[in-house]
C-alpha positions as CSV (number, residue, x, y, z in Angstrom):
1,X,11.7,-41.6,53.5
2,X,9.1,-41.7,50.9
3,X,8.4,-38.9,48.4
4,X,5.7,-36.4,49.4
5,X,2.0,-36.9,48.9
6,X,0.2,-34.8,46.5
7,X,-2.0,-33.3,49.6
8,X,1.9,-32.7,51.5
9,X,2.8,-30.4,48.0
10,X,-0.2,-28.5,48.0
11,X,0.0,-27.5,51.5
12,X,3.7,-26.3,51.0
13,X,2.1,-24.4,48.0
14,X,-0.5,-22.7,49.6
15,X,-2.9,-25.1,49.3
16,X,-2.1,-25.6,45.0
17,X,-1.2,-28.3,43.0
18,X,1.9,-28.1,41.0
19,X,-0.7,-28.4,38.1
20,X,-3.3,-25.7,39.4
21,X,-0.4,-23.0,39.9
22,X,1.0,-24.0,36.5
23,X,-2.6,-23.4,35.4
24,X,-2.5,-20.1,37.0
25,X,0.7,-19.3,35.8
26,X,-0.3,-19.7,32.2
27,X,-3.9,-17.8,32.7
28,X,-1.9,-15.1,33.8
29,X,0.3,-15.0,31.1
30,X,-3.1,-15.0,28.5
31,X,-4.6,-12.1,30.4
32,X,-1.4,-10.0,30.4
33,X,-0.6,-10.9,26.3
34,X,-4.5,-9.4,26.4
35,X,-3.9,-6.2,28.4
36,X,-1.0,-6.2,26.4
37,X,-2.9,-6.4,22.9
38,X,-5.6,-4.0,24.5
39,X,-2.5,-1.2,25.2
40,X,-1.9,-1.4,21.9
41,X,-5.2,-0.9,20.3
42,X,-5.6,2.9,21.7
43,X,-4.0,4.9,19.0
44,X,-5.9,2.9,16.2
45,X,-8.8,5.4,15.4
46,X,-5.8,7.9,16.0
47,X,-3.8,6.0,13.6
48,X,-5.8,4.1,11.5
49,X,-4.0,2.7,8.5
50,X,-0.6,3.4,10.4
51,X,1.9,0.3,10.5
52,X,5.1,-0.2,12.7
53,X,7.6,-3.1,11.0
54,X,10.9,-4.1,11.4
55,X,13.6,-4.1,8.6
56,X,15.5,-7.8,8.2
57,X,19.4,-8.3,8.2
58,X,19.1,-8.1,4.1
59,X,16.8,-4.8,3.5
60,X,14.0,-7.0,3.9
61,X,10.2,-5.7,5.1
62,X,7.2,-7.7,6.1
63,X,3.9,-6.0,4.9
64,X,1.5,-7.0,7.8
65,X,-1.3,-9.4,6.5
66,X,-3.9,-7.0,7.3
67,X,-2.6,-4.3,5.8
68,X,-1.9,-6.6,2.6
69,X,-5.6,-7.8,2.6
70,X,-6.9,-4.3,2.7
71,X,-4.8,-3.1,0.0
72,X,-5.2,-6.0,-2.3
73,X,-0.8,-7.0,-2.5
74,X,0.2,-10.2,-2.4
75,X,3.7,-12.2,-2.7
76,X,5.6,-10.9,-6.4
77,X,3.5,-7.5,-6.5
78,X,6.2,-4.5,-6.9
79,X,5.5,-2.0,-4.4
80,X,7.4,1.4,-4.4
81,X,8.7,3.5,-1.9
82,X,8.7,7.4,-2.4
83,X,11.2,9.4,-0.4
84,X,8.7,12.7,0.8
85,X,9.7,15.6,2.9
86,X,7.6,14.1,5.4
87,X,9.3,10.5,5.1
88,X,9.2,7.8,2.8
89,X,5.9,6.3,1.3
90,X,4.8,3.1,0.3
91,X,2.6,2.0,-2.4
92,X,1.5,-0.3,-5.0
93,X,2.1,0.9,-8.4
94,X,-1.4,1.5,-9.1
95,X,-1.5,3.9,-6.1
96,X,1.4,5.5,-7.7
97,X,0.3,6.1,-11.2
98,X,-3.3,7.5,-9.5
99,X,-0.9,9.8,-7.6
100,X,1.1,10.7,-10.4
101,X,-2.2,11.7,-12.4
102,X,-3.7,13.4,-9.3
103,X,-0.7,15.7,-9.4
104,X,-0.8,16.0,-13.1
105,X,-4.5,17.0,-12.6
106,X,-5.7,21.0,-13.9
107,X,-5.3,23.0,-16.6
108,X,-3.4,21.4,-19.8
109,X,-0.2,23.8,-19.8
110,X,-0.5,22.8,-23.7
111,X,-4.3,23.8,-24.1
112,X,-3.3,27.3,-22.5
113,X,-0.7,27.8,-25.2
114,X,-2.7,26.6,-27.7
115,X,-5.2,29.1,-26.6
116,X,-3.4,31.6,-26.0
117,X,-1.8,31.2,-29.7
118,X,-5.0,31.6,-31.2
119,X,-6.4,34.4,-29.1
120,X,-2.6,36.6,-30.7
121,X,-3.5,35.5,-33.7
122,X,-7.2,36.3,-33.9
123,X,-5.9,39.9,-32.4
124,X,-3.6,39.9,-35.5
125,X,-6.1,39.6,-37.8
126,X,-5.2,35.9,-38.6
């Protein structure tokens, strides 16, 4: 008995080729990865800036690449992470020291004492 003709296989197949249903197969596959990717994209102008990772076996964090481009951080930069009532923060320590002085921002608790030290003493005759 000889081994089946390539026209004998595609009628068991439903008139396919092994090659055309692998090809199938594999287009499938693409188009579902896509729906897949598309899924994914609905929050984003919900959640623009937000980033899901995973943490390694050793503490270890991967910084997504386009998050890294957008904030400038490369391999060796220190980042920080802040512990918030709302959860823990990331940043770069340039972001940090802006936050730090954005806090720190208002009135100068020492210009108000110095003020206020010279308004008694004016009232004291000095």
């Amino acid at each position: 008995m000889s081994a089946p003709s390539q026209l004998e296989q595609a009628d068991r197949s439903g008139g396919r080729t092994h090659a055309v249903q692998h090809r199938e197969a594999r287009d499938r596959q693409v188009l579902t990865a896509e729906s897949v990717r598309e899924r994914r994209q609905w929050y984003r102008p919900l959640m623009s800036g937000t980033y899901t990772v995973t943490m390694g076996d050793r503490g270890r964090l991967v910084v997504p690449m386009e998050l890294r481009e957008h904030v400038g951080i490369g391999a060796g930069d220190t980042l920080i992470l802040v512990e918030t009532p709302a959860g823990v923060v990331m940043m770069t320590r340039e972001q940090a020291l802006e936050q730090i002085h954005t806090q720190l921002a208002g009135p100068s608790l020492v210009a108000e004492l110095v003020a206020e030290r010279r308004a008694a003493a004016v009232e004291d005759g000095g």
